[in-house]
N, C-alpha and C positions, 0 to 999 in steps of 0.2 A: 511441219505439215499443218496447215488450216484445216477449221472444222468447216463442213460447209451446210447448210441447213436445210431440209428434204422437208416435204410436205408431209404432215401424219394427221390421220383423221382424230379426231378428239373426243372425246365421249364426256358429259358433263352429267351430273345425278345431282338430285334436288336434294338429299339428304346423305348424310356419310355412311350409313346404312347400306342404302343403295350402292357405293360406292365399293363398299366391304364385301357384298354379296358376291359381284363382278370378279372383286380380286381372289374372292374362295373359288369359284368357276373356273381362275385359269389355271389351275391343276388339273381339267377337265378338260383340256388342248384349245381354250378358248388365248389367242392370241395380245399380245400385251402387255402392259404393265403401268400402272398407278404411278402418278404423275402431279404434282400441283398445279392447280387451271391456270394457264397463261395468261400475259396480261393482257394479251386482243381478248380476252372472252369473260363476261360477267358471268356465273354460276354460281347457284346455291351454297354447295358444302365445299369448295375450297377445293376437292379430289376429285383427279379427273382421269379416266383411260386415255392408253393412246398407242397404237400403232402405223409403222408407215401405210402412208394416201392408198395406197394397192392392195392392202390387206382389207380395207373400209366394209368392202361387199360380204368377205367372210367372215368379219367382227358383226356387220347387222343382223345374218341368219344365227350367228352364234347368240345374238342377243335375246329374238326374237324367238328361238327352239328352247330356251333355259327360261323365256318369262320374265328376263331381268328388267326390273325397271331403268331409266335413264331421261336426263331431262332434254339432250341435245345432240347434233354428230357435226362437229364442222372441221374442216381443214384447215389447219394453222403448218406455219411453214416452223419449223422447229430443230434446236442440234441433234 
């Protein structure tokens, strides 16, 4: 069976900090998981969120209600 590659929204942070904070949150139902930045995307610290393209709307308010910092949101097509 083939993998085939679905779109995930990607979350980039300008320091690995920022990155760490996110990954502590998702014990908090924040959807996701830590990722190294792909190579379509330049970013800061090397660590990047990501879930799939659908989830996008519920990862920003989940962003945006914790405070969390983040340097980017883009959709890369990914396995």
């Amino acid at each position: 069976m083939q993998r085939c590659k679905t779109p995930h929204a990607v979350v980039t942070f300008h320091s690995t900090a920022d990155a760490m904070a996110v990954q502590a949150a998702a014990g908090d139902g924040l959807p996701g998981r830590v990722i190294p930045v792909p190579s379509e995307i330049s970013a800061g610290c090397g660590l990047a969120w990501s879930v799939p393209a659908e989830h996008r709307e519920t990862l920003e308010q989940a962003l945006a209600q914790r405070g969390l910092a983040f340097e980017a949101i883009t959709v890369v097509e990914l396995y």
